[in-house]
N, C-alpha and C positions, 0 to 999 in steps of 0.2 A: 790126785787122791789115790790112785790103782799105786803107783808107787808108792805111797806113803802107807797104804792100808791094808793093800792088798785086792784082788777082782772081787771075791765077795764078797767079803766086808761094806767094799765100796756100794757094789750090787743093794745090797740089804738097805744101805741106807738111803740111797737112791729110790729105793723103793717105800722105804717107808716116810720119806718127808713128806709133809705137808700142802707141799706144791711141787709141779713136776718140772722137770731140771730144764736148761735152757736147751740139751742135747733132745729131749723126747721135743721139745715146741719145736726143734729146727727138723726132727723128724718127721711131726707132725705135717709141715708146711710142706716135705718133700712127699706127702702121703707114701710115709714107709714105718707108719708103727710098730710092724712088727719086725724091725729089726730094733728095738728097743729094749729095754734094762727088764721092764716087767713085761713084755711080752717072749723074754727067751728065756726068762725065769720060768715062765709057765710049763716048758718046754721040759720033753726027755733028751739027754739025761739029765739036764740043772734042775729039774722041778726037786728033784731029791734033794738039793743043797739048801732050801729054805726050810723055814715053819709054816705050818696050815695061814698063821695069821700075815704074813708076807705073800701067801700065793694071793688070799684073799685083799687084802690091799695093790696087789698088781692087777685083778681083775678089775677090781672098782675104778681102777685111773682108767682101764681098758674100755669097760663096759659100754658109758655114754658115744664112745667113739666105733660101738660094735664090731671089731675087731674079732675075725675069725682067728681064734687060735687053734 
């Protein structure tokens, strides 16, 4: 998909689907969410690369899992 789309492109969409990718569950499992799509979105300097409504959807996937970012 990075090759075909581009990183954030990809990123954005990643973030904005519906359910989270099989890469954040396998994340999740290694308890290392915050190397994930929407938690280095949240990050300086990429938080500049989204829209308010992409940060806010990366937090929400974040939140339940209370994740310090």
């Amino acid at each position: 998909m990075v090759d075909r789309e581009g990183a954030v492109p990809t990123a954005k969409r990643l973030i904005m689907s519906s359910t989270p990718s099989s890469g954040f569950t396998r994340l999740w499992e290694l308890k290392r969410l915050d190397l994930t799509v929407e938690a280095l979105a949240l990050r300086v300097p990429w938080r500049q690369l989204f829209t308010e409504v992409e940060l806010k959807k990366a937090r929400q996937r974040l939140e339940p899992i209370k994740l310090q970012i």
